[in-house]
C-alpha positions as CSV (number, residue, x, y, z in Angstrom):
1,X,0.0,0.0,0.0
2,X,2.9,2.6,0.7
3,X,4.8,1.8,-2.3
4,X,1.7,2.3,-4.6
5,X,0.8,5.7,-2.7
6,X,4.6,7.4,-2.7
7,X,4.8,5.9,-6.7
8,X,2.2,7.9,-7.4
9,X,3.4,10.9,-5.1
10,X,7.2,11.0,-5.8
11,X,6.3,12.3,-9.3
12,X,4.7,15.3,-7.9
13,X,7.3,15.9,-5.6
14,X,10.0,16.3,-8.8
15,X,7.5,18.4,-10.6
16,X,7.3,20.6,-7.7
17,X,11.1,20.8,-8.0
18,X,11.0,21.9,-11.5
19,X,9.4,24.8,-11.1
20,X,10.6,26.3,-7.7
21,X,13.9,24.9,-7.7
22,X,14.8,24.1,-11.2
23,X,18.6,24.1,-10.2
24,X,18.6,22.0,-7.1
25,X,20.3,18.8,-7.6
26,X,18.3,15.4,-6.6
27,X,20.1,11.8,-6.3
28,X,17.9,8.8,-5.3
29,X,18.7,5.7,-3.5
30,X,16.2,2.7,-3.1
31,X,16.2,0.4,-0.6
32,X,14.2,-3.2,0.2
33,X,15.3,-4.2,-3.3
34,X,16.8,-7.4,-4.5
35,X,19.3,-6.1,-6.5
36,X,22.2,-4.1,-4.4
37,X,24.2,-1.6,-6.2
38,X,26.3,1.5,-4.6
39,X,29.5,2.6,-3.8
40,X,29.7,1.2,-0.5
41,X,29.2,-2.0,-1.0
42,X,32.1,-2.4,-3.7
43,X,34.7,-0.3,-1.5
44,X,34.2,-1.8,2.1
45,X,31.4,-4.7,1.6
46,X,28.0,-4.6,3.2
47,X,25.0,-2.3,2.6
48,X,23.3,-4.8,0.8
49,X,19.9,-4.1,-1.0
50,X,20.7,-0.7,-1.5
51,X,20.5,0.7,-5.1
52,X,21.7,4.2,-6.3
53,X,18.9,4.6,-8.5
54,X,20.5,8.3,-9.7
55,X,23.4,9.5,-8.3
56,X,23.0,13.9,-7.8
57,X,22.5,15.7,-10.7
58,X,20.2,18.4,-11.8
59,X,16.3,18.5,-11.6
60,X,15.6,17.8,-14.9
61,X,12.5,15.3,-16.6
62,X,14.3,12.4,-16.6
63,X,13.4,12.2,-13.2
64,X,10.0,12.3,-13.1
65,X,10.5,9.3,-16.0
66,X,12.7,7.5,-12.9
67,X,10.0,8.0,-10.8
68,X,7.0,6.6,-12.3
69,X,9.1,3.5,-13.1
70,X,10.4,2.3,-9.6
71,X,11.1,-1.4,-9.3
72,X,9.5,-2.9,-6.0
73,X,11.6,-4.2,-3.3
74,X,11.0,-7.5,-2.0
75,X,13.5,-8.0,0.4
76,X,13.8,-6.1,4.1
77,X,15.0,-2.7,3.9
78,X,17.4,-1.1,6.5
79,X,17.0,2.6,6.3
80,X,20.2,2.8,8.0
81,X,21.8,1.5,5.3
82,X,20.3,4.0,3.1
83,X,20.9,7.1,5.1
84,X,24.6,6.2,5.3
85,X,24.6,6.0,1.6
86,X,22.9,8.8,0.8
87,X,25.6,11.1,3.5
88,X,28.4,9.5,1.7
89,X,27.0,10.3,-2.0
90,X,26.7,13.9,-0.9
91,X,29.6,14.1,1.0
92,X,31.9,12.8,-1.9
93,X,29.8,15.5,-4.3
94,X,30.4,18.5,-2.1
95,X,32.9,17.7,0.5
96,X,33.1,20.7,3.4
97,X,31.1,23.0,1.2
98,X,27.1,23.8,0.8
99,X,26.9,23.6,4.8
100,X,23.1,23.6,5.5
101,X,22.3,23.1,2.1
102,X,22.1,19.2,1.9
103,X,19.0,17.4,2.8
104,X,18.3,13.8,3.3
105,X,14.5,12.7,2.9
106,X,13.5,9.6,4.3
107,X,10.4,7.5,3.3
108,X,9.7,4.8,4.8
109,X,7.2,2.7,6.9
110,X,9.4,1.7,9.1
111,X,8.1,-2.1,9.3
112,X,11.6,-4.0,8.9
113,X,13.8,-4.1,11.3
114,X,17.5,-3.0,11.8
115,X,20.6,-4.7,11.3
116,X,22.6,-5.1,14.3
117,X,25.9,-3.3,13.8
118,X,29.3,-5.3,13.6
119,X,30.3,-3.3,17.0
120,X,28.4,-1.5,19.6
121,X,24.5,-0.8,19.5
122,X,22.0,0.4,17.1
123,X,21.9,3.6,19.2
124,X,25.6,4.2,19.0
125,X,25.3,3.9,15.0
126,X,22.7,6.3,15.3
127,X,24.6,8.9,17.6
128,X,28.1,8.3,15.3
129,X,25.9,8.9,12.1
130,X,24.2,12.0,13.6
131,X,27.4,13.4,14.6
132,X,28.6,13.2,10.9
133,X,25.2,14.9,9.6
134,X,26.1,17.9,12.3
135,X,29.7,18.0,11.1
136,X,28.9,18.6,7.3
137,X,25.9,20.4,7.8
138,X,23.2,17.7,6.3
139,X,19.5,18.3,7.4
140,X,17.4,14.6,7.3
141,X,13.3,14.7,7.2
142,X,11.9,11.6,7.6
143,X,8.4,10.7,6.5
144,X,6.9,7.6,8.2
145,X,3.9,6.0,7.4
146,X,0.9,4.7,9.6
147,X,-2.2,3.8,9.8
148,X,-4.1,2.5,6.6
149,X,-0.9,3.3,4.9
150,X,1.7,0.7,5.9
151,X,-1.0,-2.2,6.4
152,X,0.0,-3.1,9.7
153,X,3.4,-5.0,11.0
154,X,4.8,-6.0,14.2
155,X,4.6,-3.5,16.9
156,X,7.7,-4.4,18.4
157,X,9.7,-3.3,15.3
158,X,7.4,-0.3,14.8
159,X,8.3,1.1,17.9
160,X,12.1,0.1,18.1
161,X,12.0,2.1,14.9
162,X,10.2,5.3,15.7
163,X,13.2,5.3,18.9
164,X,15.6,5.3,16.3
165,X,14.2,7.9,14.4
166,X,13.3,10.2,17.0
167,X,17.1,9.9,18.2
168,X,18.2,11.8,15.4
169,X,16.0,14.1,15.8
170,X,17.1,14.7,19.2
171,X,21.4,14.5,18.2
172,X,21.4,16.6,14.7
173,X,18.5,19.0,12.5
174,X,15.8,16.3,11.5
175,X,12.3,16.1,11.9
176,X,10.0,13.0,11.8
177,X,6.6,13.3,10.1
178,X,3.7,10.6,10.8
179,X,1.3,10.3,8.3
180,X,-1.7,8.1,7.5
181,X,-3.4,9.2,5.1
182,X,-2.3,9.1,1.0
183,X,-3.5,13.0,1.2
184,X,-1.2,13.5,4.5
185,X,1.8,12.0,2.2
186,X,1.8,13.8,-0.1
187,X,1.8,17.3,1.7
188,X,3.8,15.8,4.5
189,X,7.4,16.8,2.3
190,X,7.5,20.7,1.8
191,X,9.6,20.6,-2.0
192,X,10.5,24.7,-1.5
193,X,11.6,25.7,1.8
194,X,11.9,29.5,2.8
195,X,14.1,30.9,4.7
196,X,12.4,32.7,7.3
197,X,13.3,36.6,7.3
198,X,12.2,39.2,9.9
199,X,10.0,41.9,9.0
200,X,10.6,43.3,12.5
201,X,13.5,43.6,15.0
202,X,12.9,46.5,17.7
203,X,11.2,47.1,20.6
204,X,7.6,45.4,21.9
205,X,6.6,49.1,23.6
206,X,4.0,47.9,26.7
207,X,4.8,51.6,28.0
208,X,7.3,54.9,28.0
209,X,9.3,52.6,30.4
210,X,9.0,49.0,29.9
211,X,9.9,47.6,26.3
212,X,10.6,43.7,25.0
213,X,12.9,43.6,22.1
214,X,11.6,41.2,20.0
215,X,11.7,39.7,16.3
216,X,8.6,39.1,14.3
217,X,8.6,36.4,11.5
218,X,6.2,35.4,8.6
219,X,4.6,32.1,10.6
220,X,2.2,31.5,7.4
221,X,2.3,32.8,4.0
222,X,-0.6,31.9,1.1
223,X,1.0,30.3,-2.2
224,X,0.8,31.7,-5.1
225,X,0.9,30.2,-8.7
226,X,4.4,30.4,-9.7
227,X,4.9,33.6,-12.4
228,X,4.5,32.2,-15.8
229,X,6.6,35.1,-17.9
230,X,5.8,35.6,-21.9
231,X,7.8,33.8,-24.4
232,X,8.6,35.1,-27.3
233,X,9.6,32.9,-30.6
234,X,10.9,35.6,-32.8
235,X,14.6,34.9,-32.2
236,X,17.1,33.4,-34.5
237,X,17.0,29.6,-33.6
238,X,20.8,29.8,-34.2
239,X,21.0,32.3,-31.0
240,X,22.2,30.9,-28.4
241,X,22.1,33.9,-26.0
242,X,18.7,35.0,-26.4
243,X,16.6,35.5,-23.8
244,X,12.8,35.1,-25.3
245,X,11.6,38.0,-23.3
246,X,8.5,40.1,-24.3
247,X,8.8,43.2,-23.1
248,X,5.4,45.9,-22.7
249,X,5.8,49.6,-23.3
250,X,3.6,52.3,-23.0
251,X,2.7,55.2,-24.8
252,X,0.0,58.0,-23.2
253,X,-1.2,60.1,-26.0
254,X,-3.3,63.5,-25.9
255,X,-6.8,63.3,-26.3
256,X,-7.1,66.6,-28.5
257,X,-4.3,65.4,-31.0
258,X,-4.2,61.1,-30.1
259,X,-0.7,61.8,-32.6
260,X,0.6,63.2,-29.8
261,X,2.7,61.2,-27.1
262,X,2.8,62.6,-23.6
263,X,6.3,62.6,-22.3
264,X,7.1,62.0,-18.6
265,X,7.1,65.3,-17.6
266,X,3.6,66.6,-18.7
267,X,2.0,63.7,-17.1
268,X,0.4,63.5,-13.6
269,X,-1.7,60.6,-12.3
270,X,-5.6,60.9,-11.2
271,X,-7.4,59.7,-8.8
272,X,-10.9,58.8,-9.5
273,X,-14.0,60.2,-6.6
274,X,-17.0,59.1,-7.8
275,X,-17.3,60.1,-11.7
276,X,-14.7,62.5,-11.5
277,X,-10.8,62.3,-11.9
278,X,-8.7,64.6,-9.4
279,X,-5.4,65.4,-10.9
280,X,-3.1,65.0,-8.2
281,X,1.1,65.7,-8.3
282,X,3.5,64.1,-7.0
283,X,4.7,67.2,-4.6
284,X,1.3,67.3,-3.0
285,X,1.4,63.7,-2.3
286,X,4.1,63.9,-0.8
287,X,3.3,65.9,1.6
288,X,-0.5,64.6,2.5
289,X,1.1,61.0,2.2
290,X,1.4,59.6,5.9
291,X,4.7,58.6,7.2
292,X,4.7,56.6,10.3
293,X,8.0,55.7,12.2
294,X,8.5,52.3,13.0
295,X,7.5,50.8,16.2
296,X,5.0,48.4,17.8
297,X,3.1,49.7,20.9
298,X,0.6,47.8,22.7
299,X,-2.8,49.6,23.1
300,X,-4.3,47.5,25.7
301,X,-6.1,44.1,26.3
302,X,-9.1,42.5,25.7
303,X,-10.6,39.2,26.9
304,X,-10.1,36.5,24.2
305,X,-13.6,36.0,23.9
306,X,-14.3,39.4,22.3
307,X,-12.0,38.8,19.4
308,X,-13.5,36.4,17.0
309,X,-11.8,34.0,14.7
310,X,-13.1,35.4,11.7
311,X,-11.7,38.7,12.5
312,X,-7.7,37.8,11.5
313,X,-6.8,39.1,8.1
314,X,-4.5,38.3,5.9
315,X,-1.3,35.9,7.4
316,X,-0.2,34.9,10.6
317,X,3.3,36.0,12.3
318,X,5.0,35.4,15.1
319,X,6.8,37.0,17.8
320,X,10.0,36.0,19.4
321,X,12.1,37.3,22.3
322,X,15.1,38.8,20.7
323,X,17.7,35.2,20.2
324,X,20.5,35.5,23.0
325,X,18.7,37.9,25.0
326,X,17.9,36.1,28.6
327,X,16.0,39.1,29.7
328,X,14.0,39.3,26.7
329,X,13.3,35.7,26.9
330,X,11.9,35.9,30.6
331,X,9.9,39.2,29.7
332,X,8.1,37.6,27.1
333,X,7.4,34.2,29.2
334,X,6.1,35.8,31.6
335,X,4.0,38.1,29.9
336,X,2.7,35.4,27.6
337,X,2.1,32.7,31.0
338,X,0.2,36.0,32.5
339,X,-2.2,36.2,29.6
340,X,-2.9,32.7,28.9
341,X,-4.0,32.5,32.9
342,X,-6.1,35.2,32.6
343,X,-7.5,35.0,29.1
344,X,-6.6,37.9,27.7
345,X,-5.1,39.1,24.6
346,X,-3.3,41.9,23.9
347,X,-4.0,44.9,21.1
348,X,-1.2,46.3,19.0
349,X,-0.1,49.1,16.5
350,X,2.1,47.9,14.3
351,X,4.8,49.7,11.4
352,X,6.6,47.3,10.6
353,X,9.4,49.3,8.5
354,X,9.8,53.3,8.8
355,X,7.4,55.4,6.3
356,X,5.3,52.5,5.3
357,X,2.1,52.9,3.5
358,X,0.0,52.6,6.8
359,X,-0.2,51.2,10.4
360,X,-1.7,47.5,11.2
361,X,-3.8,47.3,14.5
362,X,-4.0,43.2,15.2
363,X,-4.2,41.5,18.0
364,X,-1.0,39.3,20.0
365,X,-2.0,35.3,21.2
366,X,0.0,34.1,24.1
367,X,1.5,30.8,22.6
368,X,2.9,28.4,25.5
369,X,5.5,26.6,24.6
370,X,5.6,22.6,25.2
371,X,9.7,21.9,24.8
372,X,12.0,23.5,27.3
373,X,14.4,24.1,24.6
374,X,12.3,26.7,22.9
375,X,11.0,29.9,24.5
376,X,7.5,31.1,24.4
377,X,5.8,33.3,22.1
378,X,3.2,35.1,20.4
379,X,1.0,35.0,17.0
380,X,-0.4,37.7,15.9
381,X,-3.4,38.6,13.3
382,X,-4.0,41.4,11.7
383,X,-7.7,42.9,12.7
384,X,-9.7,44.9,10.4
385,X,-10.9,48.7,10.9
386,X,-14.3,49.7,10.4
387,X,-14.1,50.2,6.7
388,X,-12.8,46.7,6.5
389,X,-16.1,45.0,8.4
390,X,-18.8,43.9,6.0
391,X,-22.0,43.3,8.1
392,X,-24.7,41.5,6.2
393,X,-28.0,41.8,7.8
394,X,-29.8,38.9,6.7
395,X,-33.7,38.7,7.8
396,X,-34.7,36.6,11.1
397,X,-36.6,34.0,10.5
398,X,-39.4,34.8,12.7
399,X,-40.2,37.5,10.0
400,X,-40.9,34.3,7.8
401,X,-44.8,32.9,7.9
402,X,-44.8,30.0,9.9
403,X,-45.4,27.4,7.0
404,X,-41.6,28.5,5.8
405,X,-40.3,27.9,8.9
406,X,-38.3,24.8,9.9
407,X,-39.8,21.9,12.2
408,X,-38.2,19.7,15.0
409,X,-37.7,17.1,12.2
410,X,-36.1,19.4,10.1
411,X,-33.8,20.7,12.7
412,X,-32.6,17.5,14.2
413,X,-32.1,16.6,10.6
414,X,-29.8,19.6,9.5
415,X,-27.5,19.1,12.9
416,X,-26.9,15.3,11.9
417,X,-25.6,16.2,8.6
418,X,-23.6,19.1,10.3
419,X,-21.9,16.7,13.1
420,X,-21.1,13.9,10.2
421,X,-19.6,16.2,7.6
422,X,-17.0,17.9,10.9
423,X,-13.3,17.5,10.0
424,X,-12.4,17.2,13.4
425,X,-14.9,14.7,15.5
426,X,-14.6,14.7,18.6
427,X,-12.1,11.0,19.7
428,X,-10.6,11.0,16.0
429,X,-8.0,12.9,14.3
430,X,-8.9,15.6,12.0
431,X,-8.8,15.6,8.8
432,X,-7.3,17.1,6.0
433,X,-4.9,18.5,8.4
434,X,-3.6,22.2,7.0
435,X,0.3,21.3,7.2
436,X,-0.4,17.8,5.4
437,X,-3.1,19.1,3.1
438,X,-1.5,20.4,-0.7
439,X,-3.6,23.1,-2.6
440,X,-5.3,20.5,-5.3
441,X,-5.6,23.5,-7.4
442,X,-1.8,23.6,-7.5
443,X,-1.2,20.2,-7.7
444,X,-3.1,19.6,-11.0
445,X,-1.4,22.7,-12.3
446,X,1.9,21.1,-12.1
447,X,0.8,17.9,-13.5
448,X,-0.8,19.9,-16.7
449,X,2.8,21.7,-16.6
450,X,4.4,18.6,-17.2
451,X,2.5,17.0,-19.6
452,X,2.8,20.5,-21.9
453,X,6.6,20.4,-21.8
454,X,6.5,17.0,-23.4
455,X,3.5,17.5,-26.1
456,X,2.2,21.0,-26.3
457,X,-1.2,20.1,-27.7
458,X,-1.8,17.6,-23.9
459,X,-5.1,17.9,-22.5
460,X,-6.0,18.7,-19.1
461,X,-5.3,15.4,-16.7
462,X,-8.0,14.8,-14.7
463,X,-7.5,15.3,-10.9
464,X,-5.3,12.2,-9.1
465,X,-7.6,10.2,-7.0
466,X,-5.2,11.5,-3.8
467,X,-6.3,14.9,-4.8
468,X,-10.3,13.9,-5.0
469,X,-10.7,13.0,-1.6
470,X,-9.8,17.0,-0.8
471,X,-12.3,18.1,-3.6
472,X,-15.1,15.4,-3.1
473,X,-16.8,14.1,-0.3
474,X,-15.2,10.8,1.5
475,X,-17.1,7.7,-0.1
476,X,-16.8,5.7,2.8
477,X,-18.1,8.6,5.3
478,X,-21.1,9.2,3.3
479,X,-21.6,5.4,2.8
480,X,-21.5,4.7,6.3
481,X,-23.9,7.9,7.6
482,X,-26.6,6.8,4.4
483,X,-29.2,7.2,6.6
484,X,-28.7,10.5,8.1
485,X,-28.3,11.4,4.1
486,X,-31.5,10.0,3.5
487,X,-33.2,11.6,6.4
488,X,-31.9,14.9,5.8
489,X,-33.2,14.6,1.5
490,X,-36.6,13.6,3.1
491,X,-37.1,16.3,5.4
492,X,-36.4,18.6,2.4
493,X,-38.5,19.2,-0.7
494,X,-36.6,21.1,-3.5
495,X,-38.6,23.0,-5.4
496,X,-37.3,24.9,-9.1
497,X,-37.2,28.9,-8.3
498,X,-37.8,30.9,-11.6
499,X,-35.0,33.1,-12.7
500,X,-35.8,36.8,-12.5
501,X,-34.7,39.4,-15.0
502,X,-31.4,41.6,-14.3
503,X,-33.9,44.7,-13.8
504,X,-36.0,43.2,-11.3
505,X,-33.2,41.4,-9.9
506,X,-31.9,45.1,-8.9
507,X,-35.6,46.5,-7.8
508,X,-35.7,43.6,-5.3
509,X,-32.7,45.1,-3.4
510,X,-34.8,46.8,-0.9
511,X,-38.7,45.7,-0.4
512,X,-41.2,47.2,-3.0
513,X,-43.4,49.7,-1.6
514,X,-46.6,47.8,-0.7
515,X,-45.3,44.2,-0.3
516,X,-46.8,42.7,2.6
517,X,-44.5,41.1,5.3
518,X,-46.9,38.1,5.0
519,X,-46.3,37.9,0.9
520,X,-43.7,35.2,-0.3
521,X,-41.0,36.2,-3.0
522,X,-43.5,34.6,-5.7
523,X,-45.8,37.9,-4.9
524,X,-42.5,40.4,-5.2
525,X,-41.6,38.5,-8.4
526,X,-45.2,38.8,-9.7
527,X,-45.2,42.2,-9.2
528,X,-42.5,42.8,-10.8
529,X,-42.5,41.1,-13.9
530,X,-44.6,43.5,-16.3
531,X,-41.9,45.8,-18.1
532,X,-41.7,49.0,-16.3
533,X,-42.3,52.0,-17.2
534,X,-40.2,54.4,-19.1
535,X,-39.1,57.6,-16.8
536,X,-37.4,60.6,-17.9
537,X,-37.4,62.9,-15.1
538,X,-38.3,62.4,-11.3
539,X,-42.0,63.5,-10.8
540,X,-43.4,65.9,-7.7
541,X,-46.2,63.0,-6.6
542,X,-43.2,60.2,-6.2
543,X,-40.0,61.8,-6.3
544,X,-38.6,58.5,-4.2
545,X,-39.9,55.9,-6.9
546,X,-39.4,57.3,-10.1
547,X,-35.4,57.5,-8.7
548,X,-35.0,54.1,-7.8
549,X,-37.0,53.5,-11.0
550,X,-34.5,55.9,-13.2
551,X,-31.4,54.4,-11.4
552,X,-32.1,50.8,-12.1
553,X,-32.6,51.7,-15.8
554,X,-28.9,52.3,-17.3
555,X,-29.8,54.1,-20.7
556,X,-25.7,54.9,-20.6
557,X,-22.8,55.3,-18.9
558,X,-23.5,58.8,-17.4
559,X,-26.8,58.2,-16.7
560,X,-26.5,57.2,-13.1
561,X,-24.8,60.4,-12.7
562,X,-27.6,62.5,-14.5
563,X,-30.6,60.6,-12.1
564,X,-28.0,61.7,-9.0
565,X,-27.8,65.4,-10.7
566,X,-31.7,65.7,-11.0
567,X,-32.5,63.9,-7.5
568,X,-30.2,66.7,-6.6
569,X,-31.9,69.3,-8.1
570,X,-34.9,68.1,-6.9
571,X,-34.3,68.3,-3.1
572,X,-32.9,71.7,-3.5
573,X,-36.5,72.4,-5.1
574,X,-38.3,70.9,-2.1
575,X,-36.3,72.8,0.6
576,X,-36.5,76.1,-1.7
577,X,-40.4,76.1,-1.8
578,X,-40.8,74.5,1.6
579,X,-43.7,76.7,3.4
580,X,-43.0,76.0,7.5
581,X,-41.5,72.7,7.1
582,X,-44.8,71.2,4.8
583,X,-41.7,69.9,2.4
584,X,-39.4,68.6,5.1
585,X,-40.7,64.8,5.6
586,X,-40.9,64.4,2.0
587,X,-37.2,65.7,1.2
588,X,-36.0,63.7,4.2
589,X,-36.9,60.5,2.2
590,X,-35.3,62.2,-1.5
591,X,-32.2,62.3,0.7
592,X,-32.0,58.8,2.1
593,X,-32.7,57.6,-1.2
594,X,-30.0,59.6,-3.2
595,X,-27.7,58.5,0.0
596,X,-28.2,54.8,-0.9
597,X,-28.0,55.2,-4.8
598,X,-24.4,57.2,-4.0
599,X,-23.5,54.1,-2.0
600,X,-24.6,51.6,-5.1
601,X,-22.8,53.9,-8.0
602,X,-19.8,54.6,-5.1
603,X,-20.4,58.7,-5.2
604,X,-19.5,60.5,-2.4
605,X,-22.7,61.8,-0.7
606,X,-20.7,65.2,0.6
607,X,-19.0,66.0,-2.5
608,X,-22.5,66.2,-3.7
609,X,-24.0,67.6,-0.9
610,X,-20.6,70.5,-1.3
611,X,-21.7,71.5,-4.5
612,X,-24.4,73.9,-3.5
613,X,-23.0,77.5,-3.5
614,X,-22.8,79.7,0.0
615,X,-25.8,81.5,-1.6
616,X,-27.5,78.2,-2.1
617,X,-26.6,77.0,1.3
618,X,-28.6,79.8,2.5
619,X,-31.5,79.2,1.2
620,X,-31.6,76.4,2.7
621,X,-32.6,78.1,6.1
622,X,-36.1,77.7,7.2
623,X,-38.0,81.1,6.5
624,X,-40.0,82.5,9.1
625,X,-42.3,85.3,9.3
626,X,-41.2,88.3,11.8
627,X,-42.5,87.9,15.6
628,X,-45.1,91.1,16.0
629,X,-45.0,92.8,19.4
């Protein structure tokens, strides 16, 4: 079962490698098989059914071709064996050099067990061959499989193993990965790793007098699709330095003479409010721009419970007591202890580099460290301001009639499905865990990637089986929960809702005037089916209407901006011929109307509102008739 599943993975792992890291070099070595051929074995004897499948050389496609035709061992394998292989093919490639640089990646599932060395014990061959990885600088990340994926064994050996493992990851820089699932293996191997850079070194300001210096890291980034740069085929095929670049330039020409092209100098870049375009240079910019210092300077706390998950914006980072610093170390422990006791968190201001584009206000998350060898911390999330917030009202359902409303049946029918579709259950591992879970998206990019660099005219592969059970729902869960499936179809009835024209689609953004609460959406859609009619100009009897009415038409692409003008013009008129207030309900709602059609087209309501000349303005004073004494 392993075998089958890493087959079938390994070829995405060198695909990966051909687009992020095009020049790393990649040997393999198989073990388990019945053949044995390496190095080691001719010079000093031993390391028997090891084979150097390809010895370190570029990423190129002739591995992916290796990988889809490994031979299967049938013979025990000794992963010791292997590793020691492996450390002496790169240490005879790069000697002393590339320190920190040279990985070993094991895969295994760990079901055979070790040979007993000629002297000593399996744990001294593990703590001399750890040693050596620390001395030239070689990295090992071992994948080890479980669960459905290794098919049982003896637990014995299983165990004896995973101490082996977990030595070296206690001696030298490894890591040991347990996966189970064929999903989990092939996310469990990261194929680019980033060096993690700080985006802050400085001060953590809790007051005047009391600061932390810490560093703050990038703890989760989103990936991208790698940038796919135009070719160009125009070269000489005899040219062997040409680069197949495209290159764009731009030309801005004058609207009165389009012959003419604008140089540099006679440009200046606009900004669009509303309809308009402002003309802004680059001098006055400059000085309105806003040009923070750098610093990060706690605003207060707040209990965890106020800040809600779906809150955090954009990606995670973490904070870190400044490495070396003892006192910076304790500060932030015991800060950190102090806030996970009392379930707090803690509110920052953030500029992250001097004269950025603008402050972050987010919020800091004690995070306790388990291992005494690594200090304690924070994570941090960016919040969002009040701009940022999208509140959808949606309506209650008590505003429904009560034949649309759901029963106990119903209910208890729509919380089964809920509880079986949960990732995480509650006495089971979750799954489609996010550090063993690949993007599918990306995954099937690759393999399309591939299959275009070998005939350009390939179709799109359908997704990998691996990759389905992240896009579709588990077979066997919905299999074995059938009958909450069928309860929950049963409870249901699914009825065909008639589409509705793009005009009345945007009329039934607000209630028409003189639906019932009681009518259904049939009655709304009824009503509004007839074509309406035609309006030029907004009427005295229903100013309110024929505006919604003349902004949902779209005769052009000013017209929004005319119906704005005239509903304008039309609550000057109101307040103008107002006698004692008669006019003032009636111009209330014009204003609230032309406030939510500014909102729709994106106008500012005060540039509008601006517009109106001091003489205007003052006739918008209520007139009163003298007092007589």
């Amino acid at each position: 079962m392993f075998f089958l599943k890493f087959k079938n993975f390994a070829p995405c792992l060198s695909r990966k490698k051909l687009i992020y890291r095009k020049f790393d070099k990649v040997g393999v070595v198989l073990f388990g098989t019945r053949e044995t051929d390496n190095v080691l074995t001719k010079e000093v004897g031993g390391y028997e059914h090891v084979v150097v499948l390809r010895d370190i050389e570029v990423v190129n496609g002739d591995l992916v071709d290796a990988f889809q035709e490994l031979p299967r061992g049938t013979f025990d394998g000794d992963y010791l064996d292997a590793i020691v292989v492996g450390m002496d093919m790169l240490i005879k490639k790069y000697q002393a050099t590339n320190k920190g640089k040279k990985r070993l990646c094991l895969f295994t599932n760990a079901l055979c067990p070790v040979k007993y060395p000629y002297e000593g014990t399996r744990e001294d061959q593990v703590n001399t061959i750890a040693a050596q990885m620390s001395a030239r600088g070689v990295k090992m990340e071992s994948v080890i499989a479980r669960g459905r994926l290794n098919g049982g064994g003896n637990q014995r050996i299983m165990d004896e193993n995973d101490r082996l493992l977990n030595l070296f990851s206690e001696k030298t820089s490894a890591k040991a990965v347990y996966v189970e699932t064929p999903t989990a293996l092939l996310g469990a191997l990261r194929t680019r790793n980033i060096s993690p850079v700080t985006i802050f070194r400085g001060d953590l300001e809790l007051s005047s007098k009391m600061k932390i210096k810490v560093w703050v890291y990038k703890k989760t980034i989103e990936e991208w699709f790698p940038t796919l740069k135009k070719y160009s085929d125009k070269a000489p095929p005899t040219d062997r330095f040409a680069t197949h670049e495209v290159k764009l330039d731009y030309e801005y020409k004058s609207v009165e003479d389009p012959s003419k092209v604008v140089p540099p100098e006679q440009r200046i870049k606009g900004y669009r409010y509303g309809p308009q375009v402002v003309p802004i240079s680059s001098a006055e910019r400059d000085v309105v721009k806003f040009k923070p210092e750098k610093s990060v300077k706690l605003l207060g706390f707040a209990d965890a419970s106020n800040i809600m998950r779906h809150y955090y914006m954009k990606d995670v980072n973490i904070f870190i007591p400044e490495p070396g610093n003892t006192c910076a170390a304790f500060a932030v422990s015991a800060l950190a202890r102090a806030m996970k006791e009392m379930n707090k968190v803690a509110i920052l201001r953030c500029v992250w580099r001097r004269h950025q584009r603008n402050a972050v206000v987010g919020v800091l998350t004690p995070n306790i460290s388990e291992k005494d060898s690594t200090p304690d911390s924070f994570y941090f999330n960016v919040l969002p301001f009040a701009e940022d917030v999208r509140e959808f009202q949606f309506p209650s359902f008590s505003n429904f009639p009560a034949s649309w409303l759901p029963n106990e049946q119903q209910q208890e029918a729509a919380d089964n499905l809920v509880k079986m579709l949960d990732l995480a259950p509650s006495g089971k591992q979750e799954a489609l865990l996010p550090d063993f879970t690949p993007n599918p998206i990306l995954e099937r990019f690759y393999h399309h990637l591939e299959l275009k660099s070998k005939h350009s005219d390939a179709a799109v592969p359908p997704l990998d089986e691996t990759l389905k059970t992240i896009t579709e729902p588990d077979p066997d869960l919905l299999s074995a929960n059938k009958n909450v499936v069928d309860a929950f179809c049963k409870s249901f009835e699914l009825k065909e809702h008639p589409r509705l024209k793009k005009s009345s689609k945007q009329l039934l953004r607000e209630k028409p005037p003189g639906l019932d609460e009681e009518e259904g959406y049939e009655g709304a859609t009824n009503a509004l089916s007839p074509k309406p009619v035609k309006i030029k100009k907004i009427g005295d009897s229903s100013p309110v209407q024929d505006f919604e009415v003349m902004m949902s038409g779209r005769d052009g692409p000013d017209w929004a901006g005319k119906v704005i003008t005239d509903m304008k013009n039309k609550i000057y008129n109101l307040v103008e011929n107002s006698y004692v207030g008669d006019n003032h309900g009636k111009t209330l709602e014009c204003l609230l109307a032309l406030r939510k059609g500014c909102m729709l087209e994106q106008v500012g309501l005060i540039s509008i509102i601006c517009e109106f000349t001091d003489d205007e303005a003052k006739t918008f004073l209520v007139k009163k008739e003298p007092k007589l004494e």
